[in-house]
TIRO-2110 file (N, C-alpha, C; in Angstrom, 1 decimal):
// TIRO-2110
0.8, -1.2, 0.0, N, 1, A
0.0, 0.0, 0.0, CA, 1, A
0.9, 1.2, 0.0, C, 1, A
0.5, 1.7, -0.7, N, 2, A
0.5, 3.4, -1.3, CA, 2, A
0.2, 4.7, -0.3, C, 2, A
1.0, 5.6, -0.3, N, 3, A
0.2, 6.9, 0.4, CA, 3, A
-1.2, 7.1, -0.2, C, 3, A
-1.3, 7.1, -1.8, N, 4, A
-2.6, 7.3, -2.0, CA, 4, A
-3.7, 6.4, -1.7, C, 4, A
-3.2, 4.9, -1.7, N, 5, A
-4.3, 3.8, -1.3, CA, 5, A
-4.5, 4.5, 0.7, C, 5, A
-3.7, 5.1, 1.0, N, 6, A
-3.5, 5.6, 2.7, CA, 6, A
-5.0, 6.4, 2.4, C, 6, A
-4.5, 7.4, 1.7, N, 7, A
-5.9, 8.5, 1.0, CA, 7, A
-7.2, 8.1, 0.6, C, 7, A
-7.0, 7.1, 0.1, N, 8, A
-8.5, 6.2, -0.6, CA, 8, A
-9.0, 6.3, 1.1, C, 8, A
-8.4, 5.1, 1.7, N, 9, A
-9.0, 4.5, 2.8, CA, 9, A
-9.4, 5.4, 3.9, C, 9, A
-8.5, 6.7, 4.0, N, 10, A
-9.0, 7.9, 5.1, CA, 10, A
-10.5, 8.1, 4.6, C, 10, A
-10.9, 8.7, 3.1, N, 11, A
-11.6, 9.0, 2.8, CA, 11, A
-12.6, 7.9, 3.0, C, 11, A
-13.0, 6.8, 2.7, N, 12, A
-13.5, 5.6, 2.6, CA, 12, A
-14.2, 5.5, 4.1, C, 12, A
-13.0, 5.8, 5.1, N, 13, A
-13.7, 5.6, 6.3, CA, 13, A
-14.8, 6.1, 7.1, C, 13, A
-14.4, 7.7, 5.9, N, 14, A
-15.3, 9.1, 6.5, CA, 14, A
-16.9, 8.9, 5.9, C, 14, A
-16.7, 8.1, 4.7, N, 15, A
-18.1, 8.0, 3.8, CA, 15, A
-17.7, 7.2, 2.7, C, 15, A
-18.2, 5.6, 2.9, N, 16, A
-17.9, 5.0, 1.7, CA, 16, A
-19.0, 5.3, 0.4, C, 16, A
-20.1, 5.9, 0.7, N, 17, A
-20.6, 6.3, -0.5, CA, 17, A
-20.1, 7.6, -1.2, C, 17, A
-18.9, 8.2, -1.3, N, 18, A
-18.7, 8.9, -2.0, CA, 18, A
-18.4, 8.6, -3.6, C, 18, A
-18.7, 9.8, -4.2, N, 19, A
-18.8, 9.4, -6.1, CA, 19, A
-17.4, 8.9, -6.3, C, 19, A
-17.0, 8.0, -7.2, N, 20, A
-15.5, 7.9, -7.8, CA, 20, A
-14.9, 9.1, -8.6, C, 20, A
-15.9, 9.8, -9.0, N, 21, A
-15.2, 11.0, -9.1, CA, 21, A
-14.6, 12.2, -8.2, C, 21, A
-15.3, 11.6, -7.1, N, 22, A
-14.9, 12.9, -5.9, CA, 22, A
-13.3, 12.1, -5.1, C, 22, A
-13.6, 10.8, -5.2, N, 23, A
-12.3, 9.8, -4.4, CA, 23, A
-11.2, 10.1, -5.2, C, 23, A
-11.2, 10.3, -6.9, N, 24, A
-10.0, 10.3, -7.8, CA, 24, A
-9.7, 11.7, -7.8, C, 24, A
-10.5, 12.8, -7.5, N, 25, A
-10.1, 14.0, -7.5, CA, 25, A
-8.9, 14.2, -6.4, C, 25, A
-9.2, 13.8, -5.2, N, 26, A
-9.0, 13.6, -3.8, CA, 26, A
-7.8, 13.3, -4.0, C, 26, A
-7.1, 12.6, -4.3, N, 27, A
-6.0, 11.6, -4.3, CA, 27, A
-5.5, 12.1, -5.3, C, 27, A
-5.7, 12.5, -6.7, N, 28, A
-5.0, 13.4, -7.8, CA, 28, A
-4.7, 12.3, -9.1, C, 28, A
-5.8, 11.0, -9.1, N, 29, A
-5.8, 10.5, -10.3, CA, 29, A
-7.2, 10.3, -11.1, C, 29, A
-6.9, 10.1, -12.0, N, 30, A
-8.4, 9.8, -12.8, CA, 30, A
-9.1, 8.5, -12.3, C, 30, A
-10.5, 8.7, -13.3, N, 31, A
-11.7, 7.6, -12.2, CA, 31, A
-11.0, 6.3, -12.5, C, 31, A
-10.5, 5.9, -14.1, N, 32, A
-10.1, 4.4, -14.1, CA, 32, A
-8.8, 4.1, -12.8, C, 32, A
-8.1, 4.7, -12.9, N, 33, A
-7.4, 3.8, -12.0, CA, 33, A
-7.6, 4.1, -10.4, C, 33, A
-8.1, 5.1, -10.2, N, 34, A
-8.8, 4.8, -8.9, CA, 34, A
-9.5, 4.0, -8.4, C, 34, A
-10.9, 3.5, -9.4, N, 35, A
-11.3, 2.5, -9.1, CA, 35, A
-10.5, 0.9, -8.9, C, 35, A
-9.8, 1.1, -9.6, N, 36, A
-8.8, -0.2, -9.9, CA, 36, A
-8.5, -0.4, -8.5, C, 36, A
-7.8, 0.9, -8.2, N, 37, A
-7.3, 0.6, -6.0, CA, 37, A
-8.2, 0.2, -5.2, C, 37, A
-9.5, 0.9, -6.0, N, 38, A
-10.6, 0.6, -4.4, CA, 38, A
-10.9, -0.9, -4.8, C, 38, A
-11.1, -1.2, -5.9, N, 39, A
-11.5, -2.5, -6.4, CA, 39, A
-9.8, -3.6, -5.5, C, 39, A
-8.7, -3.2, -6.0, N, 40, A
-7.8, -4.2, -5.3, CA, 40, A
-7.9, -4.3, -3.5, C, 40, A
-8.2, -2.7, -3.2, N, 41, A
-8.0, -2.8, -1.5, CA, 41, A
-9.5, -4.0, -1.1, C, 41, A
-10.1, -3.8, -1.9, N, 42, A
-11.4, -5.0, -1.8, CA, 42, A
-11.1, -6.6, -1.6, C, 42, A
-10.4, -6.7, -2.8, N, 43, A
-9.6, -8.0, -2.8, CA, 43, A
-9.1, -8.4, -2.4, C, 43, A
-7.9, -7.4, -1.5, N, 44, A
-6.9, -8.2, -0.7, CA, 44, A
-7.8, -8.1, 0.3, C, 44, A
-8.5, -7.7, 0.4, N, 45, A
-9.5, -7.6, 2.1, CA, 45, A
-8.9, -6.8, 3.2, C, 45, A
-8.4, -5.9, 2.4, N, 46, A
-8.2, -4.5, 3.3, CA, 46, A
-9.8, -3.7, 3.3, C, 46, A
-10.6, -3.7, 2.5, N, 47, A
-12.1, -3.1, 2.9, CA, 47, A
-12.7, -4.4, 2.8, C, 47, A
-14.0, -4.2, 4.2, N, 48, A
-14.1, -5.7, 3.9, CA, 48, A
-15.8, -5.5, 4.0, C, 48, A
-16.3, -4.2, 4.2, N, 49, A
-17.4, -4.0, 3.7, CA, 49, A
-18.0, -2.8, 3.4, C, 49, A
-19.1, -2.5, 3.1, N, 50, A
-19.3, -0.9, 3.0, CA, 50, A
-21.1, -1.2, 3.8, C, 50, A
-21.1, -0.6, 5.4, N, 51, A
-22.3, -0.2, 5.4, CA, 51, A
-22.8, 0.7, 6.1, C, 51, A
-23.9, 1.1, 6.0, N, 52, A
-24.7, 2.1, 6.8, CA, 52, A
-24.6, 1.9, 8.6, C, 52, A
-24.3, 3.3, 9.2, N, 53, A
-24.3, 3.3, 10.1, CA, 53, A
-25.4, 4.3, 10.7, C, 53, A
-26.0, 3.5, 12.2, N, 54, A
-27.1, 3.9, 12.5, CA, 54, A
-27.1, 4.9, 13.6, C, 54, A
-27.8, 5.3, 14.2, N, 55, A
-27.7, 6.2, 15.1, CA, 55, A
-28.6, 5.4, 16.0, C, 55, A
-28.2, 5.5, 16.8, N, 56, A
-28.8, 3.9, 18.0, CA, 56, A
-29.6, 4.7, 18.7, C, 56, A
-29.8, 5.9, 18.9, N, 57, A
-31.1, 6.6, 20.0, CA, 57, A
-32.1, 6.4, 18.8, C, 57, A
-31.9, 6.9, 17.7, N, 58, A
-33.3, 7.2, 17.1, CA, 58, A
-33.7, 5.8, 16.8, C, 58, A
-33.0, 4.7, 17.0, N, 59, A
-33.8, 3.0, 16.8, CA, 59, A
-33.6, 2.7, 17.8, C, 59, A
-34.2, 3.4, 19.2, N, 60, A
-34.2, 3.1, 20.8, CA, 60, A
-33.1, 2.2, 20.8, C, 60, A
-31.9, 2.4, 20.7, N, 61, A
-31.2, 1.4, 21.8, CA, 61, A
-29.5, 2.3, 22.3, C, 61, A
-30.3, 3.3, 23.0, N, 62, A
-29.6, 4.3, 23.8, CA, 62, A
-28.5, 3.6, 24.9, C, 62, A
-28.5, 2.5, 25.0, N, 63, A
-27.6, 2.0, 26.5, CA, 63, A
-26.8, 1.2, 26.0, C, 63, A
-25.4, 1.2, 26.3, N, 64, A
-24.6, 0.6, 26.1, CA, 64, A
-24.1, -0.1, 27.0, C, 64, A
-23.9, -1.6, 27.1, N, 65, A
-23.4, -2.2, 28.5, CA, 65, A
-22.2, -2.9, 28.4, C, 65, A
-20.8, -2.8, 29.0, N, 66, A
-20.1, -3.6, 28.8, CA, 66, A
-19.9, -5.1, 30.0, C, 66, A
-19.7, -5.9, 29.1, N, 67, A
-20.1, -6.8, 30.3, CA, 67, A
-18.4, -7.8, 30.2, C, 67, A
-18.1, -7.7, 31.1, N, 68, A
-16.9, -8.4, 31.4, CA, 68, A
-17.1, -10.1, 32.3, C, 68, A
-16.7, -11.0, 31.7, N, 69, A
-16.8, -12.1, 31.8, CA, 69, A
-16.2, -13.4, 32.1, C, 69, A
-15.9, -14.0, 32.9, N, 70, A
-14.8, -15.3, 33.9, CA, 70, A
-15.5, -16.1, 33.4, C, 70, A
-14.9, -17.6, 33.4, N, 71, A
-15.0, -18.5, 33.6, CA, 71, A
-14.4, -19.3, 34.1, C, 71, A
-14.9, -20.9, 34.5, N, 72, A
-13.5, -21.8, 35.1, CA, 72, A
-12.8, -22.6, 34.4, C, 72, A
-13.8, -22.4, 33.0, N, 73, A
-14.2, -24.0, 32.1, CA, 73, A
-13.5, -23.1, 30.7, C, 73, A
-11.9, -24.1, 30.5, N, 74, A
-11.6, -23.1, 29.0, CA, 74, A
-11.2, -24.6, 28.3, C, 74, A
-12.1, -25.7, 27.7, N, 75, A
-12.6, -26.3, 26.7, CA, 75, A
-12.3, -25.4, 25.5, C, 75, A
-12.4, -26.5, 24.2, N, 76, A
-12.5, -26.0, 23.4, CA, 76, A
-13.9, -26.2, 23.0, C, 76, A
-14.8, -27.7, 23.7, N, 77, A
-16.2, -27.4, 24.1, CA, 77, A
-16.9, -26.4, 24.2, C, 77, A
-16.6, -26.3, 25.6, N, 78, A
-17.5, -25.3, 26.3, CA, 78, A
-17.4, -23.7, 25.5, C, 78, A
-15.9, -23.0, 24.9, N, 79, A
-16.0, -21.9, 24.3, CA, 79, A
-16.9, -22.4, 23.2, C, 79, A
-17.2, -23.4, 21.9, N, 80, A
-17.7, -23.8, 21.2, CA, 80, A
-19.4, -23.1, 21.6, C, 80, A
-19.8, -23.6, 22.3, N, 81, A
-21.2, -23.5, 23.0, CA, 81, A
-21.3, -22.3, 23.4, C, 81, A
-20.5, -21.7, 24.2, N, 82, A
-20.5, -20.1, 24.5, CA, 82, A
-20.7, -19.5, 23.3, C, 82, A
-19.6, -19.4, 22.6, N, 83, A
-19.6, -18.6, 21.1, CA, 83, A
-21.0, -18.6, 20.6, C, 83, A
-21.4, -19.9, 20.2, N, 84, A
-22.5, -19.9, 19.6, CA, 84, A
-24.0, -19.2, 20.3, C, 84, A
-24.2, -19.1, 21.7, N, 85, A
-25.0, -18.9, 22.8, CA, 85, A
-24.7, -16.9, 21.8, C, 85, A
-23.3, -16.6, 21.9, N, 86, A
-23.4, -14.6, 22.0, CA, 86, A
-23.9, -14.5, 20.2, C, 86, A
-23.7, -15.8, 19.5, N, 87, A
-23.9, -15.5, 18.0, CA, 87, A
-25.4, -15.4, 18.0, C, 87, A
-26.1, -15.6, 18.8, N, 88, A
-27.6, -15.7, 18.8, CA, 88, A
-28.1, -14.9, 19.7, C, 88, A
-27.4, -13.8, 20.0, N, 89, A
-28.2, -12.6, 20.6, CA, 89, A
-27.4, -11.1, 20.2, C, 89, A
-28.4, -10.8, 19.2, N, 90, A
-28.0, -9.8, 18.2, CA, 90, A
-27.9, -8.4, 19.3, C, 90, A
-28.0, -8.1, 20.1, N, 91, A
-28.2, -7.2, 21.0, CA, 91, A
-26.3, -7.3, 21.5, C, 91, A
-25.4, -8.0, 21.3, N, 92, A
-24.2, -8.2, 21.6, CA, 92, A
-23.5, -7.6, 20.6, C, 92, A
-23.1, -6.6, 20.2, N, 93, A
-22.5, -6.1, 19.1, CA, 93, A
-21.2, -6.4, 19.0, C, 93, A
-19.8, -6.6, 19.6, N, 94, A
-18.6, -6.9, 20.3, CA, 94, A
-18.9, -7.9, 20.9, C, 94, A
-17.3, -8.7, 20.9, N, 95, A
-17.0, -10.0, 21.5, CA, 95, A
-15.6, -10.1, 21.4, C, 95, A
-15.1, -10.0, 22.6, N, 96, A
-13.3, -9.8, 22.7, CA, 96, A
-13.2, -11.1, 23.8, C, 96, A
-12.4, -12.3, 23.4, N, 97, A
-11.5, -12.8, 24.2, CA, 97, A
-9.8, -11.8, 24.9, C, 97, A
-9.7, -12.1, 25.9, N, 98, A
-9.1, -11.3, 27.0, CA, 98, A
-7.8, -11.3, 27.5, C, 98, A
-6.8, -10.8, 27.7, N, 99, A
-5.6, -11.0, 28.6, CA, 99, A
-6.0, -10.9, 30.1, C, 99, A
-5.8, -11.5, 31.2, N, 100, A
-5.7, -10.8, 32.5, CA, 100, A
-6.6, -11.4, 33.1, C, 100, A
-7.2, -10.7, 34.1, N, 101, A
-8.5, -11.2, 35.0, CA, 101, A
-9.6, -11.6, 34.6, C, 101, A
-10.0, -11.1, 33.0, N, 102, A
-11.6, -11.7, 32.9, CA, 102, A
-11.3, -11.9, 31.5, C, 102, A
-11.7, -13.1, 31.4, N, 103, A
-11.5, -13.8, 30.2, CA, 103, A
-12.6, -13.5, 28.6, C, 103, A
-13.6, -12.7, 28.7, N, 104, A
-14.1, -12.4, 27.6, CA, 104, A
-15.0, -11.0, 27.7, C, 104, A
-15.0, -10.2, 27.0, N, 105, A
-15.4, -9.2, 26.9, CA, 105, A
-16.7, -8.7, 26.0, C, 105, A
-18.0, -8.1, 26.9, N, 106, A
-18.8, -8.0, 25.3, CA, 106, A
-19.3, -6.6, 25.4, C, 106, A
-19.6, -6.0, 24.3, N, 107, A
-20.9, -4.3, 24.0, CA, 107, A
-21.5, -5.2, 23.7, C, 107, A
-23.2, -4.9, 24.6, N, 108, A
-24.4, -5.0, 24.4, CA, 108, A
-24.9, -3.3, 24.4, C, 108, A
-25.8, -3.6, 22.8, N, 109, A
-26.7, -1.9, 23.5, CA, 109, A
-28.0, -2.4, 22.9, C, 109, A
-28.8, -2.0, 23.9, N, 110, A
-30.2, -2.1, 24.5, CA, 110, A
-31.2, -0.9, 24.5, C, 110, A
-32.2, -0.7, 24.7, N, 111, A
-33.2, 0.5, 24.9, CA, 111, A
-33.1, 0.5, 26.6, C, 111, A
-32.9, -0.4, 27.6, N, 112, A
-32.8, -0.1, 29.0, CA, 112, A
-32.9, -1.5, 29.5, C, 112, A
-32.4, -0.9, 31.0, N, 113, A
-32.2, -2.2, 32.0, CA, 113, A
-33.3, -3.2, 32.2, C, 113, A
-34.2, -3.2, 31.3, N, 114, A
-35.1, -4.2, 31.4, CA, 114, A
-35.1, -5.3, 30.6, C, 114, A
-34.6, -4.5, 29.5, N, 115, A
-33.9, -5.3, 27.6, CA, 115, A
-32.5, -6.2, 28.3, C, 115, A
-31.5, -5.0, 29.0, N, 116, A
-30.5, -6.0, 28.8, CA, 116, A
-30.7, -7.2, 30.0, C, 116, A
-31.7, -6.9, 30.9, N, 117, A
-31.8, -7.9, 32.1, CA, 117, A
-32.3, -9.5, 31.2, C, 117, A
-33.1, -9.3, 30.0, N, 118, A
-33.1, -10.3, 29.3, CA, 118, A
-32.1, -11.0, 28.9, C, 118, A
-30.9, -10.0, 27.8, N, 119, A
-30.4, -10.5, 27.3, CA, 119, A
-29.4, -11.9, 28.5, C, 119, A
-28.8, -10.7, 29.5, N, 120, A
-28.4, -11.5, 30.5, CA, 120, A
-28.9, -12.8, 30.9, C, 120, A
-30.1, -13.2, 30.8, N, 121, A
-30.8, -14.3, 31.3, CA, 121, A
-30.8, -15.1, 29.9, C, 121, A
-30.4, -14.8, 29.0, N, 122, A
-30.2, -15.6, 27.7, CA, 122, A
-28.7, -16.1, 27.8, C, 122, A
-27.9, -14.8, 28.1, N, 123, A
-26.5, -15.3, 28.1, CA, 123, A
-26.2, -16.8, 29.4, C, 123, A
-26.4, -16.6, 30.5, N, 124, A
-25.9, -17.4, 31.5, CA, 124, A
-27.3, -18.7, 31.6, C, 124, A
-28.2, -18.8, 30.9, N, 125, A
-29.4, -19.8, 29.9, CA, 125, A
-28.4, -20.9, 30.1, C, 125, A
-27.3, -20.8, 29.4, N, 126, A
-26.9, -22.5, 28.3, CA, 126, A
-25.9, -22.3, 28.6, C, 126, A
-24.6, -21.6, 29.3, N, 127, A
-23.3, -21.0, 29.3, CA, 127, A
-23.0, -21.1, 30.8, C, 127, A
-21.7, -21.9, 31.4, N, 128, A
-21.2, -22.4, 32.8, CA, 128, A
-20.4, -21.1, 33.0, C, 128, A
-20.6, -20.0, 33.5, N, 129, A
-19.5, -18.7, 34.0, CA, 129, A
-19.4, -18.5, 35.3, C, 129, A
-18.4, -18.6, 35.5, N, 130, A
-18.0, -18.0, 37.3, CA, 130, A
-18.5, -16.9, 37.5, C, 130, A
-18.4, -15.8, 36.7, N, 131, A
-18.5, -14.1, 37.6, CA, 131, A
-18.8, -13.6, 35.9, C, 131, A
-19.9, -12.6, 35.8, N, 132, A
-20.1, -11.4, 34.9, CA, 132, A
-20.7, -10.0, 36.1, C, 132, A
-20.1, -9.4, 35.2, N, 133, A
-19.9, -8.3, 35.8, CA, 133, A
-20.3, -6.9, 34.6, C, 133, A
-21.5, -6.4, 34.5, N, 134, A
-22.0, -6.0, 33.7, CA, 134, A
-21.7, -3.9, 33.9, C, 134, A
-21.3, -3.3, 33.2, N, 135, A
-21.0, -1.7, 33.1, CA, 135, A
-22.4, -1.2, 32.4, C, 135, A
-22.3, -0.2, 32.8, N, 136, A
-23.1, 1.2, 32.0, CA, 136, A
-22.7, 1.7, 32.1, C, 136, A
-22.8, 2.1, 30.3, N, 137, A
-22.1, 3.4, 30.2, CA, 137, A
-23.4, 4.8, 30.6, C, 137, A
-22.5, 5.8, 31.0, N, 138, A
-23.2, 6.6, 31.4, CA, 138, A
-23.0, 7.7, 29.8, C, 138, A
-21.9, 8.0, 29.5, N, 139, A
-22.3, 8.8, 28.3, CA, 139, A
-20.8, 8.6, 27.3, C, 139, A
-21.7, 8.4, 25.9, N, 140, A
-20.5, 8.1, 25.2, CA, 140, A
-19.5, 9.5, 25.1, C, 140, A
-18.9, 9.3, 25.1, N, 141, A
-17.6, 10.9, 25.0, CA, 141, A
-16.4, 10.9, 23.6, C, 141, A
-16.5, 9.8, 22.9, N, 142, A
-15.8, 9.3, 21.6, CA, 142, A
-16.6, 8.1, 20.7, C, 142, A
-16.6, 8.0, 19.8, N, 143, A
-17.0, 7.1, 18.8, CA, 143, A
-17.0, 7.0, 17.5, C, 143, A
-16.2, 6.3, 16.9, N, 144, A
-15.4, 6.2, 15.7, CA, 144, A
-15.3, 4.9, 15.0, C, 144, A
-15.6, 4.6, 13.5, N, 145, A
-15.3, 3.1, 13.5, CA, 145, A
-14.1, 3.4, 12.3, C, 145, A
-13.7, 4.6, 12.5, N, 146, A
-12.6, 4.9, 11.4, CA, 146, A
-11.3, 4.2, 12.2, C, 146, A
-10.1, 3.1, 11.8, N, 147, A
-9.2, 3.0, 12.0, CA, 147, A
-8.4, 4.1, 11.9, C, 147, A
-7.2, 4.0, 12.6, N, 148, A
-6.2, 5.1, 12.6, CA, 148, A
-5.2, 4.6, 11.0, C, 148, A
-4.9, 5.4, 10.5, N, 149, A
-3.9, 4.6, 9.5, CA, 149, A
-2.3, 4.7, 9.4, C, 149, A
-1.7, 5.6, 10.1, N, 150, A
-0.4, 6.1, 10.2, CA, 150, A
0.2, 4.7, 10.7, C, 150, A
-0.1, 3.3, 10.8, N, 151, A
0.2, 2.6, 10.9, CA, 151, A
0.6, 1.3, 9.4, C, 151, A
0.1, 2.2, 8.6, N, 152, A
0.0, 1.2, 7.4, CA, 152, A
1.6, 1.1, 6.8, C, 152, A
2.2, 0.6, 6.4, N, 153, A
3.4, 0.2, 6.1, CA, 153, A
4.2, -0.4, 4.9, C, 153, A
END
């Protein structure tokens, strides 16, 4: 990758529906071979999708919870069965395996503590966990799904 493929992707992050004529302006080449980059950065699976981002109050789901999670049981079973248990509750947006004291990590966002009291009762349903330990956020203060790229090489 290119400083200008660097350029495609800043732009791309900001608004992947921009015209190909505005992306080839941007970067200082014409529309065929621009498209050609966005078409390759596709391929190698450097962009690996393009979609609409929602604004979560106005589709009620204002609460964000992070819920931090132990177990005793590290199968390749039992994660098998876990995994599948968070793949079936769409309200789990995030899912981080862990360094340190709590072994998996999730964002749930919900309309409120009644919604996620559900989900909760779904999660620990079918799933053996020592300790969850659930957060509220009280106000988001950053949010970004733009990678940083000064790291591209």
């Amino acid at each position: 990758m290119d400083a200008v493929d660097v350029k495609l992707l800043a732009l791309l992050q900001r608004s992947a529906d921009r015209h190909l004529a505005e992306l080839a302006e941007a970067v200082g080449l014409s529309q065929t071979p621009c498209w050609r980059r966005v078409q390759r950065l596709r391929q190698d699976g450097v962009i690996t999708a393009n979609v609409a981002l929602l604004d979560r109050a106005k589709i009620n789901l204002g609460v964000t919870v992070f819920v931090s999670i132990r177990t005793n049981v590290h199968t390749p079973a039992w994660f098998e069965r876990f995994k599948a248990t968070i793949d079936l509750i769409p309200e789990v947006v995030e899912f981080y395996r862990m360094s340190g004291d709590v072994d998996y990590m999730l964002r749930v966002v919900v309309p409120d503590i009644a919604a996620y009291d559900r989900v909760y009762k779904r999660l620990i349903q079918d799933t053996q966990l020592s300790d969850v330990n659930s957060s509220f956020a009280m106000e988001q203060l950053k949010y970004t799904t733009a990678l940083p790229l000064s790291y591209v090489g």
